[in-house]
VMD Tcl script that draws the C-alpha trace (Angstrom):
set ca {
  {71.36 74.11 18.51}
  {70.28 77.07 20.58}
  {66.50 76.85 18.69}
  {66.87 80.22 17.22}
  {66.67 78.97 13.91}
  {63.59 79.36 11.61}
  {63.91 75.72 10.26}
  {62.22 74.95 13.28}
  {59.20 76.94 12.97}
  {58.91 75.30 8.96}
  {59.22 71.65 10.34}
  {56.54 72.59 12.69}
  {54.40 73.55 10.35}
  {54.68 70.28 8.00}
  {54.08 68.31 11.18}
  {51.14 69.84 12.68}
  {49.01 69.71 9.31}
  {48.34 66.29 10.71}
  {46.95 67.44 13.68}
  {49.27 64.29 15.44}
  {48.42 63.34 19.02}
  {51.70 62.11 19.68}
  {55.14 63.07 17.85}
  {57.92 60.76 17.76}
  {61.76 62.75 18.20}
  {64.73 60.68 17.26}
  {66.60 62.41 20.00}
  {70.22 60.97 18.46}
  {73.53 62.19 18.62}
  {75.36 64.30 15.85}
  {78.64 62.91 17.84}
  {78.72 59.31 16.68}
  {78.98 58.18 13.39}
  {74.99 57.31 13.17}
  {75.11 61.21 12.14}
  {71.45 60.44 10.48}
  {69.30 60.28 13.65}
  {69.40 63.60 15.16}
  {71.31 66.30 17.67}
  {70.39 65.35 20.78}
  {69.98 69.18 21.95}
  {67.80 70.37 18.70}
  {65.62 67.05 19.33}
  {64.82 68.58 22.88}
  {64.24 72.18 21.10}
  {61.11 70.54 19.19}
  {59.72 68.71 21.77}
  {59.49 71.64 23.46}
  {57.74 73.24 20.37}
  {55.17 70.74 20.09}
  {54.34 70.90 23.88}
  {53.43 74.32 23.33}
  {50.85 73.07 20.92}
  {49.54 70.13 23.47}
  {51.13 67.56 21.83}
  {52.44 64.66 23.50}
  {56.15 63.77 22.79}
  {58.09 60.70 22.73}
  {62.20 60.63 22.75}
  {64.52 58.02 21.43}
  {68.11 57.79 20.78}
  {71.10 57.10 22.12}
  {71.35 59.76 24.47}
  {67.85 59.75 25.75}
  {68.29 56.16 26.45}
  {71.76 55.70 27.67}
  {71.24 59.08 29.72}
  {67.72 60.01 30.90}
  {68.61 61.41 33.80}
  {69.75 64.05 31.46}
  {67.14 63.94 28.92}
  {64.10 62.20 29.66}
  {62.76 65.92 31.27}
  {62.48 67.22 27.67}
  {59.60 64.97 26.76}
  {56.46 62.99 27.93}
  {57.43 60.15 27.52}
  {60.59 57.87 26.60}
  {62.11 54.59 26.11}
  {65.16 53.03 27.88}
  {65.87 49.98 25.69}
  {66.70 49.61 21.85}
  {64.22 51.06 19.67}
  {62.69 47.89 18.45}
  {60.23 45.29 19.53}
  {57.76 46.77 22.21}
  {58.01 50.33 21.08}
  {54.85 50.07 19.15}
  {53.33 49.08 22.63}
  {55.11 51.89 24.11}
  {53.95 54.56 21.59}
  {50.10 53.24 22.10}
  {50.31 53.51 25.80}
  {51.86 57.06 25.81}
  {48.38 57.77 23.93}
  {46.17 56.78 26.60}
  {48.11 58.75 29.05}
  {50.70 56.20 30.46}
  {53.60 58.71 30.28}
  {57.25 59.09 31.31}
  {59.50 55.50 30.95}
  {58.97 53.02 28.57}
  {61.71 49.93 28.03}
  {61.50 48.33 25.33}
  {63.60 45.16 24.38}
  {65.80 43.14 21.57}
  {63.67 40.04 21.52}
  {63.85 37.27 19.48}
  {61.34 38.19 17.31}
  {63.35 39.67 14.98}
  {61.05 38.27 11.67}
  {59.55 41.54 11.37}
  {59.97 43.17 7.48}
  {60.37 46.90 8.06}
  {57.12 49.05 5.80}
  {57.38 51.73 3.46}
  {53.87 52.19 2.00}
  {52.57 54.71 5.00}
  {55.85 56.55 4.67}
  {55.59 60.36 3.75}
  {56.82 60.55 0.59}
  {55.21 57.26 -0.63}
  {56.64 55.32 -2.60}
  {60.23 55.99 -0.94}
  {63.06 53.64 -1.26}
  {65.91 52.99 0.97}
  {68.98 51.88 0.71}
  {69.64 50.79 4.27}
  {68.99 46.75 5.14}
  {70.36 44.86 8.34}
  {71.03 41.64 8.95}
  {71.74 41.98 12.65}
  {71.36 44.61 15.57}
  {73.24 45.16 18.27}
  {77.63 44.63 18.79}
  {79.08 42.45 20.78}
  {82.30 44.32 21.08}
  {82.29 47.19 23.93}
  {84.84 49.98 22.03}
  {84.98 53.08 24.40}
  {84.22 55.16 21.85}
  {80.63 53.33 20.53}
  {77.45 53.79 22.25}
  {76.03 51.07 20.51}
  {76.65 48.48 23.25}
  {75.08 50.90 25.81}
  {72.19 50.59 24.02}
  {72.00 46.98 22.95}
  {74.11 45.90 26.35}
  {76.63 43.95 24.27}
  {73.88 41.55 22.73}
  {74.24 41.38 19.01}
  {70.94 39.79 17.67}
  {71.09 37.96 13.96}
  {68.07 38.01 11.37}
  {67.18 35.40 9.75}
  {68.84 35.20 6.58}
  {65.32 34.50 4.83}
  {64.22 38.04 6.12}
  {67.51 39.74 5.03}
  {67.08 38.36 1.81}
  {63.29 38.85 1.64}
  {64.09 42.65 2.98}
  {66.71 43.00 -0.34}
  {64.20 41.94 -2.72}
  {61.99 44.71 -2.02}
  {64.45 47.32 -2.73}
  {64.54 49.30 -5.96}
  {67.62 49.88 -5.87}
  {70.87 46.93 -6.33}
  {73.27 48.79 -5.00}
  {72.65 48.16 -0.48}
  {74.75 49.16 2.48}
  {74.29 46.37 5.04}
  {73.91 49.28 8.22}
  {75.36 46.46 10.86}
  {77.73 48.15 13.30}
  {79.97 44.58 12.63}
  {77.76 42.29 10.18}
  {78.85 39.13 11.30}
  {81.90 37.77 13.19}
  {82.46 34.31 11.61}
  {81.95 33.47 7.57}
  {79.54 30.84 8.07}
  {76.96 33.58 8.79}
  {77.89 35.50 5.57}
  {78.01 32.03 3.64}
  {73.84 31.90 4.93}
  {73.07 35.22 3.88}
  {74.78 34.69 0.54}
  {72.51 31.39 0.55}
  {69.77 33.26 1.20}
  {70.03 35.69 -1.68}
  {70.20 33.26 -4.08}
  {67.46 31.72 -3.46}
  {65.67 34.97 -3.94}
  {67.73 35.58 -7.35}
  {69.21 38.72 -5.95}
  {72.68 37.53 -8.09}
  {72.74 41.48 -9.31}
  {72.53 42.68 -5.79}
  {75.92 44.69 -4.53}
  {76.67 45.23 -1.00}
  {79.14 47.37 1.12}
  {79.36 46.47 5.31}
  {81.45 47.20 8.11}
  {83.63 44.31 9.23}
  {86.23 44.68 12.25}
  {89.89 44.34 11.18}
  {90.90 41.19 12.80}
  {87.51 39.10 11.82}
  {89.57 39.07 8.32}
  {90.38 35.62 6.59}
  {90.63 33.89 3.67}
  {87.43 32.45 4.37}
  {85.84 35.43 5.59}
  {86.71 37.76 2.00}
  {85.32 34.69 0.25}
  {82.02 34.39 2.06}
  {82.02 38.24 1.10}
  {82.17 37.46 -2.82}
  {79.70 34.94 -2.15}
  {77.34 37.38 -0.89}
  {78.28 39.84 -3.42}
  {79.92 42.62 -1.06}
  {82.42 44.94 -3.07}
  {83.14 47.65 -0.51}
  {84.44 47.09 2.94}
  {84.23 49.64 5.53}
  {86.82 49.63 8.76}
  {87.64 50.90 11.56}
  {91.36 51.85 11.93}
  {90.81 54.77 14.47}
  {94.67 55.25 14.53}
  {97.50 52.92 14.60}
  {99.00 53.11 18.10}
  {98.70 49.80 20.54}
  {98.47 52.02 23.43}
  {95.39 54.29 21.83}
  {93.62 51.37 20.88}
  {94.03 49.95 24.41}
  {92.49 52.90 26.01}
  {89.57 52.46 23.77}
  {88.47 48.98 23.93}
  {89.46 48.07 20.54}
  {90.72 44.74 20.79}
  {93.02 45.03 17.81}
  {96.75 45.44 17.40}
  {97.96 48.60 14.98}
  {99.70 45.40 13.31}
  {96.79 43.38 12.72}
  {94.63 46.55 11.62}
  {96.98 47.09 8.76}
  {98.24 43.85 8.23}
  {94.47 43.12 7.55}
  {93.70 46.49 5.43}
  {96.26 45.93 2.92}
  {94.54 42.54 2.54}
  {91.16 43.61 2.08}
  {92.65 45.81 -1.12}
  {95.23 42.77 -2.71}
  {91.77 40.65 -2.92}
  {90.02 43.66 -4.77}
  {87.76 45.26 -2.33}
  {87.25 48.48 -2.11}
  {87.96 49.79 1.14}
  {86.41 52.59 3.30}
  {88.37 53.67 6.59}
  {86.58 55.52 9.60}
  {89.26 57.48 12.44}
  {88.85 58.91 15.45}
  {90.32 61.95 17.01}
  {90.34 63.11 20.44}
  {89.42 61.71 23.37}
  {93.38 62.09 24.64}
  {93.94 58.62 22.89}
  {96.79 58.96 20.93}
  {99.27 61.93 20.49}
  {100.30 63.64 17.71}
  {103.39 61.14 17.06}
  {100.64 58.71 16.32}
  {98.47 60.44 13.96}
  {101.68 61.58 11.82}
  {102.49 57.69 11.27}
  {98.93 56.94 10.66}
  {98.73 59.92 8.31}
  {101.48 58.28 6.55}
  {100.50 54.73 6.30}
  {97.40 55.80 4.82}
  {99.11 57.57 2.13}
  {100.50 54.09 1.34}
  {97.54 51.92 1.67}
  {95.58 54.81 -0.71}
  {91.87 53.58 0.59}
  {88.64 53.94 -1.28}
  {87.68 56.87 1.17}
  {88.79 57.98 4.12}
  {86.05 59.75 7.34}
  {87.65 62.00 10.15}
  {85.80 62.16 13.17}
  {86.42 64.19 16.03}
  {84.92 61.80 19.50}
  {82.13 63.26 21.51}
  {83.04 65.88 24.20}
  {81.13 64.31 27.29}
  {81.08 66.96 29.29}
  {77.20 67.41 29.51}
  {78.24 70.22 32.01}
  {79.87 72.11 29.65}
  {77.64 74.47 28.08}
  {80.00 74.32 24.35}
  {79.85 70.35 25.00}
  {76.08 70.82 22.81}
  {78.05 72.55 20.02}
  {79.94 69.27 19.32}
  {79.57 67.10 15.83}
  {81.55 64.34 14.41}
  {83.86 66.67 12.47}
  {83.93 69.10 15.39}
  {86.87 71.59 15.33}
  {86.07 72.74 18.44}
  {85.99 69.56 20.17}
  {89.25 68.95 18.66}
  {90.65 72.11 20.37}
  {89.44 71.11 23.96}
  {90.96 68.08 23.21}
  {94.78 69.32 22.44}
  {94.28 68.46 19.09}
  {96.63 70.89 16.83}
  {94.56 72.68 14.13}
  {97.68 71.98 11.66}
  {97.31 68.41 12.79}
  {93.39 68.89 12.09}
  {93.83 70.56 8.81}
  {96.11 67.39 7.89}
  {93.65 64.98 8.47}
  {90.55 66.77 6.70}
  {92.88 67.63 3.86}
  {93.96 63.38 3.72}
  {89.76 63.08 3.65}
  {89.77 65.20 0.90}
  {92.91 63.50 -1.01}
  {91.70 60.14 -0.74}
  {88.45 59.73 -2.91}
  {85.42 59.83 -0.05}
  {82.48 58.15 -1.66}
  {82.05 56.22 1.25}
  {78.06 57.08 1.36}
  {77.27 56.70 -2.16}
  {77.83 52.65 -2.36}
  {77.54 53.45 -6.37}
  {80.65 54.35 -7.02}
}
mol new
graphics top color blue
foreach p $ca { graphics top sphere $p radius 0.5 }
foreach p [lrange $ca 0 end-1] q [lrange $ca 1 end] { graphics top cylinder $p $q radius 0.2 }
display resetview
């Protein structure tokens, strides 16, 4: 985090053998659960690496958008909208000198097949597919609705399916922050995929608790999901309240217990911190969770927002000492990665 480390100088290296005019920094945030896109703070370190060099830079991510105030000083150029249509346009301006803000936009056009072949490795494979950007729920906790401002834009179910069929792999993760928020919509995708004859494809997708029906688990067989991933956070009305969840402790496990009786398997995501719930709370969600034995179970510890505080850039999703600043226990802690541990965590590898 502090750039000291001589990883940077190495990734430099790999990068500057193509003598690029402009380098691209997905400026994310090790805070939220998108843990895949980049610290914020080590994204500014290389910008500042390439500069040296008289490259141009470009930063995107949740921070740099949601905050550039903040963070928009640590590169040339950046955007201020979602990281989709227009950014092309953004990156080929930036090269004939049109620096500092870019917004880009979640248009409609959202027909566009993502490509591998120019990758480095070719020939990669992903499995990562979408059927929808954006949330149209505004939990306190999320930065997703920041960035999409509470717009939650649907592929095609053509282009999903078309998107599945060029994977390798049968095994997907749908990455939607909520995939859909009526079964209809699943009943099109699974429509979709079988008109493809993608029968053998397997899926796992995050769902909120109380979208759960009847009608929505069957739409999910239809489609060929197997693993559900949740949100449960913990299981106190007035924590939930103070972050924007929408959903009762009640109806959250009311609605986990029947994702498992109609044989999913079942992934469960929690939050600590934040001063949302106390320690009362986490002890009775501890417990029910030793009941409802899930598929997997993910701690995280929320983001210290502090920019001001010089430790705030030390922060990650698992973050013991965010926990601390927070009041959280470290017996409490300990419980909680220990439960992780207990409860079989294969909630990345959609395989098993």
């Amino acid at each position: 985090v502090d750039g000291r480390s001589p990883l940077y100088s190495e990734v430099l290296e790999k990068v500057m053998q193509y003598k690029p005019e402009l380098v691209v920094i997905a400026a994310g945030d090790a805070l939220m659960p998108d843990v895949d896109v980049g610290h914020y703070r080590i994204a500014g370190n290389f910008s500042a690496m390439f500069r040296r060099y008289k490259v141009k830079t470009m930063g995107v991510g949740k921070f740099v958008v949601a905050h550039p105030e903040l963070f928009a000083k640590d590169y040339d150029a950046w955007v201020t909208g979602p990281c989709m249509y227009g950014f092309v346009d953004a990156v080929e301006a930036v090269l004939v000198g049109k620096l500092g803000r870019h917004e880009t936009q979640l248009s409609g056009r959202l027909r566009c097949l993502p490509k591998f072949d120019r990758l480095v490795p070719v020939e990669q494979d992903d499995s990562y597919v979408f059927s929808s950007y954006g949330c149209p729920y505004q939990c306190d906790f999320c930065y997703r609705h920041k960035i999409y401002a509470g717009r939650h834009a649907l592929i095609p179910p053509e282009v999903f399916a078309e998107d599945v069929s060029r994977r390798k792999k049968t095994n997907l993760t749908i990455r939607d922050g909520t995939i859909a928020t009526d079964a209809s919509r699943i009943l099109d995708l699974a429509d979709a995929v079988r008109k493809f004859n993608l029968t053998d494809r397997r899926f796992a997708c995050d769902i909120r608790a109380d979208l759960i029906t009847d009608e929505m688990l069957s739409a999910f067989k239809e489609l060929g999901v197997f693993r559900l991933k949740m949100g449960l956070e913990t299981l106190d009305d007035q924590a939930l309240a103070k972050m924007k969840k929408l959903e009762s402790a009640d109806t959250i496990s009311e609605k986990m217990y029947k994702v498992k009786e109609a044989g999913f398997k079942l992934s469960v995501y929690m939050i600590i911190g934040a001063g949302y719930a106390d320690r009362k709370a986490w002890e009775h969600t501890i417990s029910f969770l030793r009941g409802l034995k899930p598929d997997g179970v993910v701690i995280n510890t929320a983001a210290y927002l502090d920019f001001d505080d010089p430790l705030a850039k030390y922060d990650s999703h698992f973050s013991p000492v965010s926990a601390r600043r927070y009041g959280v226990e470290m017996d409490l802690l300990w419980q909680l990665l220990k439960l992780q541990d207990e409860l079989a965590n294969p909630t990345i590898d959609v395989i098993r």
